[in-house]
mmCIF file as Biopython writes it, N, C-alpha, C and O atoms, coordinates in Angstrom:
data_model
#
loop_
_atom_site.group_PDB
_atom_site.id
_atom_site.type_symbol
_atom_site.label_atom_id
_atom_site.label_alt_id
_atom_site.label_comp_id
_atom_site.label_asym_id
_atom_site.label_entity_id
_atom_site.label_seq_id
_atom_site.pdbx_PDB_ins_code
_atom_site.Cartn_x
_atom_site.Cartn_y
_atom_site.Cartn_z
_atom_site.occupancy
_atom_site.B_iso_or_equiv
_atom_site.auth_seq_id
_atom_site.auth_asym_id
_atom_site.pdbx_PDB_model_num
ATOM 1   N N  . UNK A ? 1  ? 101.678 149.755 95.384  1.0 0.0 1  A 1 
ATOM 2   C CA . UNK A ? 1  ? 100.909 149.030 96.368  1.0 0.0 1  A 1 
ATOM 3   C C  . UNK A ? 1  ? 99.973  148.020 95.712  1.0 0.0 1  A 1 
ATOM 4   O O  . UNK A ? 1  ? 99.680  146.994 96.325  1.0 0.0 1  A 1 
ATOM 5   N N  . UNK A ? 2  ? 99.542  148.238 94.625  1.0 0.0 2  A 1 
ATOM 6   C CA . UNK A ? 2  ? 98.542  147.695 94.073  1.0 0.0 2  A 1 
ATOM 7   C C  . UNK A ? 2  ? 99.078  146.270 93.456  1.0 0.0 2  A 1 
ATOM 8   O O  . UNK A ? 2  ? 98.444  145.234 93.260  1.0 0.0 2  A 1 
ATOM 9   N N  . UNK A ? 3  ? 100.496 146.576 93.210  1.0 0.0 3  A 1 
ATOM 10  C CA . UNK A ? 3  ? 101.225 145.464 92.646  1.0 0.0 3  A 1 
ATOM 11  C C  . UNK A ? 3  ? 101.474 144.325 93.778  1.0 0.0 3  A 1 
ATOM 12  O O  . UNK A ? 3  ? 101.256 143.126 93.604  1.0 0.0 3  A 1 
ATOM 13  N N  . UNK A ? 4  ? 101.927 144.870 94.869  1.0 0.0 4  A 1 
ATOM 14  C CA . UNK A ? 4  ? 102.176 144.043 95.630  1.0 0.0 4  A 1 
ATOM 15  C C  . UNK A ? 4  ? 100.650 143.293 96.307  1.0 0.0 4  A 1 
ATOM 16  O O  . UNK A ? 4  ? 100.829 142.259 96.950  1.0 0.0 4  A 1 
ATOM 17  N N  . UNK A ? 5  ? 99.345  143.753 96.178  1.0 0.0 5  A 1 
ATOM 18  C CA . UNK A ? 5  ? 98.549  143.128 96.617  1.0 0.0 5  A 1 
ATOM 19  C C  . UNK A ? 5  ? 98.217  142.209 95.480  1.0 0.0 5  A 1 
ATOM 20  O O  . UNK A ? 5  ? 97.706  141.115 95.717  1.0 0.0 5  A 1 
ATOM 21  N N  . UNK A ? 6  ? 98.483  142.599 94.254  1.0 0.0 6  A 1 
ATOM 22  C CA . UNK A ? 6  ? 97.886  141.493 93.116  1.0 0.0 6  A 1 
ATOM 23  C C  . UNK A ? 6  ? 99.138  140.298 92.892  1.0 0.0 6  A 1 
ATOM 24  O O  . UNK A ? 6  ? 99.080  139.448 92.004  1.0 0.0 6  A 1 
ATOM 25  N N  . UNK A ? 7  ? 100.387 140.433 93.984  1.0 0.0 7  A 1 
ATOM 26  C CA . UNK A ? 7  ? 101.431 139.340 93.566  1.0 0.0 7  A 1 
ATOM 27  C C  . UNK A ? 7  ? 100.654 138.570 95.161  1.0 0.0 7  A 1 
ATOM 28  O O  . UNK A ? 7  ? 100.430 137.367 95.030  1.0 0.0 7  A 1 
ATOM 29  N N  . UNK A ? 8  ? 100.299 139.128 96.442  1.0 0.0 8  A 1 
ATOM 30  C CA . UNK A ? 8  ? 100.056 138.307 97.322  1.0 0.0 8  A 1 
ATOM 31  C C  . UNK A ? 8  ? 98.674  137.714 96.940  1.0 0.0 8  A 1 
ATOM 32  O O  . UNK A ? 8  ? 98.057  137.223 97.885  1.0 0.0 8  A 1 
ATOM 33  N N  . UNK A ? 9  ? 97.988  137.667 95.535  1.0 0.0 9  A 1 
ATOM 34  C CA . UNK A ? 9  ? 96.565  137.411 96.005  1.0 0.0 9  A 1 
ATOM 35  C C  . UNK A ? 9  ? 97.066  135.966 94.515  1.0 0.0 9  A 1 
ATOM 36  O O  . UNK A ? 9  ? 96.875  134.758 94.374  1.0 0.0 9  A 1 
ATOM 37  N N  . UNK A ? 10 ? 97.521  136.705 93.989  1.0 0.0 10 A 1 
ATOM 38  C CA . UNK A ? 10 ? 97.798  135.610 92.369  1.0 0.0 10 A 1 
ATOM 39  C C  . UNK A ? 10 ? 98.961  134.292 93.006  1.0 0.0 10 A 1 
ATOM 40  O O  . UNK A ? 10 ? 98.723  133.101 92.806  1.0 0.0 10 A 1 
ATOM 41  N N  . UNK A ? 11 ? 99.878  134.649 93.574  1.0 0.0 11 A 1 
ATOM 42  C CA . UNK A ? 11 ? 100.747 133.730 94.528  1.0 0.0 11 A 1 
ATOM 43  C C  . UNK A ? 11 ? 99.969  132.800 95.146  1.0 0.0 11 A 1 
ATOM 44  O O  . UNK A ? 11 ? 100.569 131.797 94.760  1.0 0.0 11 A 1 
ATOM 45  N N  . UNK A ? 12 ? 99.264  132.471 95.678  1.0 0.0 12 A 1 
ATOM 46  C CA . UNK A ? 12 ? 98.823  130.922 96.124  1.0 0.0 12 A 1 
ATOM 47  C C  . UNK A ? 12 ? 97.430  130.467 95.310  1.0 0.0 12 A 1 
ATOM 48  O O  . UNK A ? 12 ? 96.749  129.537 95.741  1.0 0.0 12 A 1 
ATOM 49  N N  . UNK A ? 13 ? 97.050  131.230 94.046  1.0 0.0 13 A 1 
ATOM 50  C CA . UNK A ? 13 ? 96.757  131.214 92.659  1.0 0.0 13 A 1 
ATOM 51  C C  . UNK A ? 13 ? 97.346  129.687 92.072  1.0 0.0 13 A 1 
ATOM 52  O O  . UNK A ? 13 ? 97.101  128.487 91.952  1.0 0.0 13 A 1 
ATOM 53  N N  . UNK A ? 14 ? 98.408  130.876 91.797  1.0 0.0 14 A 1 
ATOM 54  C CA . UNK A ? 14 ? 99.268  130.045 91.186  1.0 0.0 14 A 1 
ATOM 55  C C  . UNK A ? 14 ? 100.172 128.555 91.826  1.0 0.0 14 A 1 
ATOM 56  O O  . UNK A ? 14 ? 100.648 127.595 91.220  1.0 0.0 14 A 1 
ATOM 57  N N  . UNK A ? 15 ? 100.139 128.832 93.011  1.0 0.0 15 A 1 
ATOM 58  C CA . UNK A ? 15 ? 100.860 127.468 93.523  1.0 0.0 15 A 1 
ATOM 59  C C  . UNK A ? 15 ? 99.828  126.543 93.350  1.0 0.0 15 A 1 
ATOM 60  O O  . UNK A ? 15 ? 100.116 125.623 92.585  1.0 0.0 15 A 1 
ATOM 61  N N  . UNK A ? 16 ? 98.646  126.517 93.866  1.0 0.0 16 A 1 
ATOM 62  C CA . UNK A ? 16 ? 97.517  125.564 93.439  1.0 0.0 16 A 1 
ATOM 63  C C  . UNK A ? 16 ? 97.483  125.234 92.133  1.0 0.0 16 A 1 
ATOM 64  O O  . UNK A ? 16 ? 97.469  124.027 91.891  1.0 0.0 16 A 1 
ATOM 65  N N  . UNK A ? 17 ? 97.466  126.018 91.191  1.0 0.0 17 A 1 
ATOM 66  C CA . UNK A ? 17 ? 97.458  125.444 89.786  1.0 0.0 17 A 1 
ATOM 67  C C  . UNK A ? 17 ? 98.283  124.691 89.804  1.0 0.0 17 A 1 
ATOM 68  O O  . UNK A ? 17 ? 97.922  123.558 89.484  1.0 0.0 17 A 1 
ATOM 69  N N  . UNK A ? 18 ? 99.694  124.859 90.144  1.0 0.0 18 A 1 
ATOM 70  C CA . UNK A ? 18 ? 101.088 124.047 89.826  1.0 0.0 18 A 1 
ATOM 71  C C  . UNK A ? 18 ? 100.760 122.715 90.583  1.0 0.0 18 A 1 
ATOM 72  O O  . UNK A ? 18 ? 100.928 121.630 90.026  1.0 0.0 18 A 1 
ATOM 73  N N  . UNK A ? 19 ? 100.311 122.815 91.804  1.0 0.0 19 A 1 
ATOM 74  C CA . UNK A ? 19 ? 100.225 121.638 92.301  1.0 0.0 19 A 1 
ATOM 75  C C  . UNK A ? 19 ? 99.223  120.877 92.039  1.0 0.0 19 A 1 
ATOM 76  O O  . UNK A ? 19 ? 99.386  119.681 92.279  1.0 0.0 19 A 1 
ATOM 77  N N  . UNK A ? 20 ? 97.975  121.296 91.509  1.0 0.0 20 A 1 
ATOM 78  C CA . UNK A ? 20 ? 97.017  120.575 90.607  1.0 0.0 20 A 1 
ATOM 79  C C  . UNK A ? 20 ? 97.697  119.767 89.318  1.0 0.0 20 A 1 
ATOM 80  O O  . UNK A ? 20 ? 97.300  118.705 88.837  1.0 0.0 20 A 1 
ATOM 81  N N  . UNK A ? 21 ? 98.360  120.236 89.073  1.0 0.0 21 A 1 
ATOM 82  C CA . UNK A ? 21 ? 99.385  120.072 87.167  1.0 0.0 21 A 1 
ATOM 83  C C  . UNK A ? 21 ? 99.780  118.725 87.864  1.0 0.0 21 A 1 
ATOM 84  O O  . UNK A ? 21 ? 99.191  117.653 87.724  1.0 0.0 21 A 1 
ATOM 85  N N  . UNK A ? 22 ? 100.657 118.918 88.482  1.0 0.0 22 A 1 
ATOM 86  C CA . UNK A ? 22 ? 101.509 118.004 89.036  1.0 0.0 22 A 1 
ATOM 87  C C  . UNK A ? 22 ? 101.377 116.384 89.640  1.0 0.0 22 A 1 
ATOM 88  O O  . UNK A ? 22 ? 102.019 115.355 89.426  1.0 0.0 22 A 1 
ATOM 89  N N  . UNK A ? 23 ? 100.505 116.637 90.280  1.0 0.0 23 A 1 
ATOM 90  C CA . UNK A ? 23 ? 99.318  115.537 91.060  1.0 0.0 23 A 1 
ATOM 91  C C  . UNK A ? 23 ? 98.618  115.264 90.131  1.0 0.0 23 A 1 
ATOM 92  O O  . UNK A ? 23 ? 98.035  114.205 90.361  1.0 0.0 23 A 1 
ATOM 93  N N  . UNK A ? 24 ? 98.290  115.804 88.891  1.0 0.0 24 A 1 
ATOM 94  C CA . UNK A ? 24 ? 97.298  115.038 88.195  1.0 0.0 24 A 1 
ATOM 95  C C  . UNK A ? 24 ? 98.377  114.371 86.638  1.0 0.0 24 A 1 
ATOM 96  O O  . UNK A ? 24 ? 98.020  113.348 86.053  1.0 0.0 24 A 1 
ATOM 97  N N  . UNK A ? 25 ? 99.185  114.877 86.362  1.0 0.0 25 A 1 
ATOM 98  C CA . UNK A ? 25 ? 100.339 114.164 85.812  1.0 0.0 25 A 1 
ATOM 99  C C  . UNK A ? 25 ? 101.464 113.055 86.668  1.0 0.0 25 A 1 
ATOM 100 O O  . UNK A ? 25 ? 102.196 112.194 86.181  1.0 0.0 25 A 1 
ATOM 101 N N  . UNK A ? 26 ? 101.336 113.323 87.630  1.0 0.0 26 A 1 
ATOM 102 C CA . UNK A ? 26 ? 102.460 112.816 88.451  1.0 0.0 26 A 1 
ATOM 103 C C  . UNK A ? 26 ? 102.563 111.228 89.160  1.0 0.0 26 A 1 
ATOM 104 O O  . UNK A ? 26 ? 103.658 110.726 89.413  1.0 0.0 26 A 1 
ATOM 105 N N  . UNK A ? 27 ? 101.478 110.645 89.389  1.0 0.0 27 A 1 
ATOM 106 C CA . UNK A ? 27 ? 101.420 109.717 90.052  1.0 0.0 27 A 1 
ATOM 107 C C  . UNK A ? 27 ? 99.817  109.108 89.602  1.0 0.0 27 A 1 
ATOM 108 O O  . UNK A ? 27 ? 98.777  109.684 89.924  1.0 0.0 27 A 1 
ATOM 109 N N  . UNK A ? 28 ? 99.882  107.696 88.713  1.0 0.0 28 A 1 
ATOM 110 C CA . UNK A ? 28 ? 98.538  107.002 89.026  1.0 0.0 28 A 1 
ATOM 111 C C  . UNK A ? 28 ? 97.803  106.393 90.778  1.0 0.0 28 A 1 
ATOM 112 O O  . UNK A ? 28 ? 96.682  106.094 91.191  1.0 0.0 28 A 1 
ATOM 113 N N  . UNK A ? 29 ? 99.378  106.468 91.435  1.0 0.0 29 A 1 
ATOM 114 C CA . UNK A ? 29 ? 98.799  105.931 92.553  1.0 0.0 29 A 1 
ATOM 115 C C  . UNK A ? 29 ? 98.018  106.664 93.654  1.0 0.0 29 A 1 
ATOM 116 O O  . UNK A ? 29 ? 98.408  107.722 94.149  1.0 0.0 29 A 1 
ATOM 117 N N  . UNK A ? 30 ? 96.688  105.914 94.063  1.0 0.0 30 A 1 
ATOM 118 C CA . UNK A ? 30 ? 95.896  107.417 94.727  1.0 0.0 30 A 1 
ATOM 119 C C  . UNK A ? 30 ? 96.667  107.546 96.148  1.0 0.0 30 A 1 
ATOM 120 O O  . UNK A ? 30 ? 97.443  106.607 96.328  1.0 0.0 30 A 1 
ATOM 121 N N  . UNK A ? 31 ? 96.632  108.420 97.110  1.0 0.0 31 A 1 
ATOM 122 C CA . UNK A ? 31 ? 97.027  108.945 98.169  1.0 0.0 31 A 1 
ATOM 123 C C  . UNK A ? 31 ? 96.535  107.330 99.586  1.0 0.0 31 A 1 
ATOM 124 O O  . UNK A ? 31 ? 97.228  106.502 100.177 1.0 0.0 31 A 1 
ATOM 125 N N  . UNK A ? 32 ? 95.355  107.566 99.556  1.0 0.0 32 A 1 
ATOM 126 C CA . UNK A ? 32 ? 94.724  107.012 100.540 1.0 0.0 32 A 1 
ATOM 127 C C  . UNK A ? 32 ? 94.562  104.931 100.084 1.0 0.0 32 A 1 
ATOM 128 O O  . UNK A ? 32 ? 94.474  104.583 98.907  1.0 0.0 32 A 1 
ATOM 129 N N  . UNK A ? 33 ? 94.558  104.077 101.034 1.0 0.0 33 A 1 
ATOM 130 C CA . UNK A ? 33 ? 94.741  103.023 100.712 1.0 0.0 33 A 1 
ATOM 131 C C  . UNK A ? 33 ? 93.218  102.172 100.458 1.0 0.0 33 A 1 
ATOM 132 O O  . UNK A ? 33 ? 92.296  102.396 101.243 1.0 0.0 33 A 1 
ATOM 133 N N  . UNK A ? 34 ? 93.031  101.179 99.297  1.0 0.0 34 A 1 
ATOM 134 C CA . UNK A ? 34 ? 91.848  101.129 98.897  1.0 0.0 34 A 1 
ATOM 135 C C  . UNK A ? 34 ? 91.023  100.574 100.156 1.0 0.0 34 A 1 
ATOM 136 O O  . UNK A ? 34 ? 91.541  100.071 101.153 1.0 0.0 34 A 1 
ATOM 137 N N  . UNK A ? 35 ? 89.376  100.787 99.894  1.0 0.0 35 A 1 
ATOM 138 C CA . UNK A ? 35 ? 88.587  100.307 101.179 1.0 0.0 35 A 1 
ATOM 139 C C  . UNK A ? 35 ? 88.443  98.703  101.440 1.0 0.0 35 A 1 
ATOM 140 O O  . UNK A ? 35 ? 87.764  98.091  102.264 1.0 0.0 35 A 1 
ATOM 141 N N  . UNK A ? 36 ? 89.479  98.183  100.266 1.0 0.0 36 A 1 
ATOM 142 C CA . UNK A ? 36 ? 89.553  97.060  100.071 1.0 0.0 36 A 1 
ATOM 143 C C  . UNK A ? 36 ? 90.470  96.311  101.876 1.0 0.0 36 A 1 
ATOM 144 O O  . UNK A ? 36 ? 90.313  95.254  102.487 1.0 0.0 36 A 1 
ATOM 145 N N  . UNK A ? 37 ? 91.084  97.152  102.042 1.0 0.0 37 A 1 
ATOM 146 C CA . UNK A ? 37 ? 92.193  96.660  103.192 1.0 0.0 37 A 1 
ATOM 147 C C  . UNK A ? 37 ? 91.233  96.667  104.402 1.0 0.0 37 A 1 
ATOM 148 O O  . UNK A ? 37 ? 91.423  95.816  105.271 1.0 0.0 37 A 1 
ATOM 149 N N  . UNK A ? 38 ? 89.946  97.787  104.577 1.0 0.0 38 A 1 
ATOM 150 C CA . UNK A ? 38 ? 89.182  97.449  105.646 1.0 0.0 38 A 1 
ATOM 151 C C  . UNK A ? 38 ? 88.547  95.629  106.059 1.0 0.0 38 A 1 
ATOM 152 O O  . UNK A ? 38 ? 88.443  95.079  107.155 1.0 0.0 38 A 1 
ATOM 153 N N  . UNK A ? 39 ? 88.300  95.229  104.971 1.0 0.0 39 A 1 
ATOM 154 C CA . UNK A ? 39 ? 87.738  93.732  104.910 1.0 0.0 39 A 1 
ATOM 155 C C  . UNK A ? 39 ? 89.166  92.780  105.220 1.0 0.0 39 A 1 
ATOM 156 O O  . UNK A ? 39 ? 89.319  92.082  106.221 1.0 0.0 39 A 1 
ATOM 157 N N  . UNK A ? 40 ? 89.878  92.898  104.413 1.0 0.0 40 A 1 
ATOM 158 C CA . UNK A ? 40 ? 91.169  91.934  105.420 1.0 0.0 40 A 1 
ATOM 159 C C  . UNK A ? 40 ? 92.563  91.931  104.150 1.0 0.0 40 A 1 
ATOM 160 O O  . UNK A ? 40 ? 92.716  92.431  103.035 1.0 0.0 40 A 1 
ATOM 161 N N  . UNK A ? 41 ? 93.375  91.085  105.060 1.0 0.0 41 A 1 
ATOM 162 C CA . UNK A ? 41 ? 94.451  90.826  103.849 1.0 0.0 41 A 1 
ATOM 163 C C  . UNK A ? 41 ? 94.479  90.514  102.575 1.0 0.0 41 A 1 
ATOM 164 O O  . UNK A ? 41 ? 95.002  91.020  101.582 1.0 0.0 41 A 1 
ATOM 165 N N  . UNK A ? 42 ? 93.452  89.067  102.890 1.0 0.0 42 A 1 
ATOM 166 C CA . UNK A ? 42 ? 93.335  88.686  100.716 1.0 0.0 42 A 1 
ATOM 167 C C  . UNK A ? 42 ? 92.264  89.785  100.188 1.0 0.0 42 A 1 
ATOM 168 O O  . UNK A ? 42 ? 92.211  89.838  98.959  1.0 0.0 42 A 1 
ATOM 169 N N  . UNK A ? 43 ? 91.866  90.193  100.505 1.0 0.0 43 A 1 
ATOM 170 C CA . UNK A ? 43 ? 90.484  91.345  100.170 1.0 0.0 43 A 1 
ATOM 171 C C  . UNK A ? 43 ? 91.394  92.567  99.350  1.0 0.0 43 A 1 
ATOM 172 O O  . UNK A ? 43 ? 91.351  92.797  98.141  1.0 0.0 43 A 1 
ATOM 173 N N  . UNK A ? 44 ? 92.135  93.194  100.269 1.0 0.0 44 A 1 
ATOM 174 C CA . UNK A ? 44 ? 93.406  93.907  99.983  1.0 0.0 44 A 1 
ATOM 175 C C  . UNK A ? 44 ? 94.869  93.684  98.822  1.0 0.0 44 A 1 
ATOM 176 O O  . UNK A ? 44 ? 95.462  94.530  98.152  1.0 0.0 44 A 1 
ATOM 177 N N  . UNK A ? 45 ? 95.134  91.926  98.977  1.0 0.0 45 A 1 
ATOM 178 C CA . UNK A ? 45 ? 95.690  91.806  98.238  1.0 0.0 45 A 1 
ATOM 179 C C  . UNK A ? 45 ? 94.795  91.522  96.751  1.0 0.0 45 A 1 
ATOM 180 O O  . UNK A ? 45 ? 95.318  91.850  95.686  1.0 0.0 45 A 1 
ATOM 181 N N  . UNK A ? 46 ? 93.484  90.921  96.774  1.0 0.0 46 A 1 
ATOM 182 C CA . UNK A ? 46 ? 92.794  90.880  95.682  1.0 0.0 46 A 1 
ATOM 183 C C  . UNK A ? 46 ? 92.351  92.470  94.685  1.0 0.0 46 A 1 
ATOM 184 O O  . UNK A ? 46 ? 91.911  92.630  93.546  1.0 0.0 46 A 1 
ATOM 185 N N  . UNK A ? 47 ? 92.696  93.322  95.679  1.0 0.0 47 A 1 
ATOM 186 C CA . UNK A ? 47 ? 92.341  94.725  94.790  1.0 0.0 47 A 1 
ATOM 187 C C  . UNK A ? 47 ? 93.479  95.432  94.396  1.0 0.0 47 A 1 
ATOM 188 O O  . UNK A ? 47 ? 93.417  96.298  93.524  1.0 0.0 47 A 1 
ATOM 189 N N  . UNK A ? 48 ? 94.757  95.059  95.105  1.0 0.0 48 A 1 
ATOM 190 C CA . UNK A ? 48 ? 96.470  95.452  94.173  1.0 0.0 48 A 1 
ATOM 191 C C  . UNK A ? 48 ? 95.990  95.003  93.364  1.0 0.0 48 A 1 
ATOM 192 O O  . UNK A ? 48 ? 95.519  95.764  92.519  1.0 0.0 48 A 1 
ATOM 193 N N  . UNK A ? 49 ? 95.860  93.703  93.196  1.0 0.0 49 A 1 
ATOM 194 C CA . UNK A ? 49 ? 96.129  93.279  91.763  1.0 0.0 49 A 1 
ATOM 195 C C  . UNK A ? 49 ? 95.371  92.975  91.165  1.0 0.0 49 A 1 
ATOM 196 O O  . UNK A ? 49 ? 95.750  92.131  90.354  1.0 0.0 49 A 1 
ATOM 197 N N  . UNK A ? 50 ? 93.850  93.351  91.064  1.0 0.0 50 A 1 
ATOM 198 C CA . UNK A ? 50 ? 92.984  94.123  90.051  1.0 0.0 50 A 1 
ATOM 199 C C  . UNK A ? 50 ? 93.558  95.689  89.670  1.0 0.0 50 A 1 
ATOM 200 O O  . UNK A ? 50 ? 93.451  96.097  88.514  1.0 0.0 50 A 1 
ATOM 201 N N  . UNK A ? 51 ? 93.909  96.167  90.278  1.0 0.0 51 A 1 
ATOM 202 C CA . UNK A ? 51 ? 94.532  97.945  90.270  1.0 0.0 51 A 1 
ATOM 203 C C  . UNK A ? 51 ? 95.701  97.140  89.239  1.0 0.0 51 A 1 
ATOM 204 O O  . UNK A ? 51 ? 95.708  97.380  88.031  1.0 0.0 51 A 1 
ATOM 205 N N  . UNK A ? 52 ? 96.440  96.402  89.712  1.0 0.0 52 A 1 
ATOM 206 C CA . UNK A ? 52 ? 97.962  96.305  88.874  1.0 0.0 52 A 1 
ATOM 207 C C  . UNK A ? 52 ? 97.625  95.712  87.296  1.0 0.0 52 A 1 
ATOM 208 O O  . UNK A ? 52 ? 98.164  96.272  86.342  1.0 0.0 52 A 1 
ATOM 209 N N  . UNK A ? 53 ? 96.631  94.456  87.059  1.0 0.0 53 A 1 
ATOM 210 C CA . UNK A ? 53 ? 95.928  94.108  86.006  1.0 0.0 53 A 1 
ATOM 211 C C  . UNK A ? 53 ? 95.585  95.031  85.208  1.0 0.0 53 A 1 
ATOM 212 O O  . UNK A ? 53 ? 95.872  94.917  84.016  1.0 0.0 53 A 1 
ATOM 213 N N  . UNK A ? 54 ? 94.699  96.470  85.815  1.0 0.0 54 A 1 
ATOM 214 C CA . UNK A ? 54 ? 94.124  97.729  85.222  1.0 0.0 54 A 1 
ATOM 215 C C  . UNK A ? 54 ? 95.128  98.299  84.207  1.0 0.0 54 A 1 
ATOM 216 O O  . UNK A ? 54 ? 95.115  98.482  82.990  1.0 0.0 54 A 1 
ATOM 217 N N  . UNK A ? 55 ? 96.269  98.569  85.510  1.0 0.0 55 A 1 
ATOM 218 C CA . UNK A ? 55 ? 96.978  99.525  84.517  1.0 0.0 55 A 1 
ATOM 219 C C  . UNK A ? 55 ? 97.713  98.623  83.740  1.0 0.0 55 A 1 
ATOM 220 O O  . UNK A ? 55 ? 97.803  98.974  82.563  1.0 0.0 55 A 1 
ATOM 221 N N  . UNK A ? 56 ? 98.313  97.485  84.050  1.0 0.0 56 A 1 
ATOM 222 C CA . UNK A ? 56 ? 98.692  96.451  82.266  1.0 0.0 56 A 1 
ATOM 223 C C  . UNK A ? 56 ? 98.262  96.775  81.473  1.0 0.0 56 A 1 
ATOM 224 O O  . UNK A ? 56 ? 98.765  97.394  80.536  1.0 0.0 56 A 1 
ATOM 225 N N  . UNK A ? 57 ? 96.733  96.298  81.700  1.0 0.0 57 A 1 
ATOM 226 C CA . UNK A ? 57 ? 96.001  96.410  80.401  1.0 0.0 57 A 1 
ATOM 227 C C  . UNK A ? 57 ? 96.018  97.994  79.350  1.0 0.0 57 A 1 
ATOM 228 O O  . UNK A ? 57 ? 95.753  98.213  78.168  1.0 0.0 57 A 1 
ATOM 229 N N  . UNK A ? 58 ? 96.429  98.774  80.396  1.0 0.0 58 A 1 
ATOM 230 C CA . UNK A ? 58 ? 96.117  100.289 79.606  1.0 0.0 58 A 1 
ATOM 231 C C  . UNK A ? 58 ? 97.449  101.207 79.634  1.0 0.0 58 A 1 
ATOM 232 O O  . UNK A ? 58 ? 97.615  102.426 79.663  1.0 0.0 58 A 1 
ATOM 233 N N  . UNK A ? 59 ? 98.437  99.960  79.611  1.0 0.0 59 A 1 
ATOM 234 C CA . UNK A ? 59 ? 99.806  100.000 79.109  1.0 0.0 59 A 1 
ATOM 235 C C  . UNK A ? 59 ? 100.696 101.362 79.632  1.0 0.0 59 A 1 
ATOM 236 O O  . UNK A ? 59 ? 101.468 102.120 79.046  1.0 0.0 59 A 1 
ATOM 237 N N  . UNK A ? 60 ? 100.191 101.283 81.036  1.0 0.0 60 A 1 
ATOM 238 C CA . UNK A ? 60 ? 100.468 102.050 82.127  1.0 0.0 60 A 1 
ATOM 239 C C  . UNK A ? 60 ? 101.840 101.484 82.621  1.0 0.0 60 A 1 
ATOM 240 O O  . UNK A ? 60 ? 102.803 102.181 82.942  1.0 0.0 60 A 1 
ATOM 241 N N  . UNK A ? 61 ? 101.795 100.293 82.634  1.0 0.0 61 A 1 
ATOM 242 C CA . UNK A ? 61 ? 102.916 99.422  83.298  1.0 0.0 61 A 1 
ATOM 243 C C  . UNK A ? 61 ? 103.032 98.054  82.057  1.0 0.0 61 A 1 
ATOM 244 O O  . UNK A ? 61 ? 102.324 97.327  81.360  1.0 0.0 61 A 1 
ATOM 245 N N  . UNK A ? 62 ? 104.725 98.403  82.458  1.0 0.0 62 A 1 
ATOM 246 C CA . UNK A ? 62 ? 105.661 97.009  81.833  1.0 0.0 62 A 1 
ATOM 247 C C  . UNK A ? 62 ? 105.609 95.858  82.514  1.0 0.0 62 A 1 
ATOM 248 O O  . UNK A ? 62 ? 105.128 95.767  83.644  1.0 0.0 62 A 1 
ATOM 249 N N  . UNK A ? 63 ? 106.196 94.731  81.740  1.0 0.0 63 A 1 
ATOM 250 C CA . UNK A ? 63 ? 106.013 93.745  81.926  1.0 0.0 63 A 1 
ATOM 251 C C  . UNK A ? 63 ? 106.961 93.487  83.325  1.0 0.0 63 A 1 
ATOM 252 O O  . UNK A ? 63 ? 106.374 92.865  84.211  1.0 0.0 63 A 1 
ATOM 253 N N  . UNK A ? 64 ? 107.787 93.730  83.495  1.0 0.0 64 A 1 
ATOM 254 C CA . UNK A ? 64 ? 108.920 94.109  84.207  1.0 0.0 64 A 1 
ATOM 255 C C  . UNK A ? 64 ? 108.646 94.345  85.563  1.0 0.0 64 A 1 
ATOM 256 O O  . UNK A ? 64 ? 109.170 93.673  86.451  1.0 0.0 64 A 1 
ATOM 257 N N  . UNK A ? 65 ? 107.720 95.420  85.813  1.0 0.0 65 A 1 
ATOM 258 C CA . UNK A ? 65 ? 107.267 96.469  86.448  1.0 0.0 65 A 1 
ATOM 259 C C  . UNK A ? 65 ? 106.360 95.635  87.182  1.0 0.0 65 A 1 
ATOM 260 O O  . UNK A ? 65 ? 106.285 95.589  88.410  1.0 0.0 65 A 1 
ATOM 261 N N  . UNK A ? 66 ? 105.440 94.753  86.082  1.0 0.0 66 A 1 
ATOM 262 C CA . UNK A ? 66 ? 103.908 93.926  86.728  1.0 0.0 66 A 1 
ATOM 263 C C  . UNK A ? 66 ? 104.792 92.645  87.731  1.0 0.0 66 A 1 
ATOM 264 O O  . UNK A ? 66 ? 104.295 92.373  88.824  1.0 0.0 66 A 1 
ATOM 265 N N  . UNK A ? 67 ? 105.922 92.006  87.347  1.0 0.0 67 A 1 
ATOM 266 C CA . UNK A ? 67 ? 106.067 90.758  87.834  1.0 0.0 67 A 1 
ATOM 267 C C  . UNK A ? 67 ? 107.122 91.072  89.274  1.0 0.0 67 A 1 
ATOM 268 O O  . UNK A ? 67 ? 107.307 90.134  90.049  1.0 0.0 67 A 1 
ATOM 269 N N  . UNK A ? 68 ? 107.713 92.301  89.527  1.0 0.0 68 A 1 
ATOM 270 C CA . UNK A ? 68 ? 108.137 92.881  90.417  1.0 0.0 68 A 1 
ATOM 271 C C  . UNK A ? 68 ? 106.748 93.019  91.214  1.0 0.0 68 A 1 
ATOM 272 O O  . UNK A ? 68 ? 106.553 92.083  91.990  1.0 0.0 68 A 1 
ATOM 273 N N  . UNK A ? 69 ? 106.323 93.434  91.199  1.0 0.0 69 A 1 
ATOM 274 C CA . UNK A ? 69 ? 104.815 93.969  91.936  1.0 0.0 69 A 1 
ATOM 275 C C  . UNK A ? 69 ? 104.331 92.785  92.422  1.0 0.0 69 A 1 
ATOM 276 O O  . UNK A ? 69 ? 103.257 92.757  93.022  1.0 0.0 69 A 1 
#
């Protein structure tokens, strides 16, 4: 009995860790869209591509990658 309460209590333990791992290796791009888009279109498009400039510079992204974008 004791086993089965320490697999239901360590089980969503452990899925959080995994999904912490994951999300924080997995994607530079954040979830939610910057507060830049509240002010308007060029406002919005002026902060992609400060964000896209960023990661160039810190060789996050190819050259390839930047002129697609």
């Amino acid at each position: 009995m004791a086993a089965v309460i320490a697999i239901l209590i360590g089980l969503p333990i452990l899925t959080a860790l995994v999904y912490d791992i994951t999300r924080l290796f997995g994607s530079d791009e954040p979830r939610r869209p910057p507060l830049a888009r509240l002010r308007g279109r060029s406002a919005a498009l002026e902060a992609a591509e400060l964000r896209l400039v960023g990661l160039r510079r810190h060789h996050r992204l190819d050259a390839g990658a930047y002129q697609q974008a």
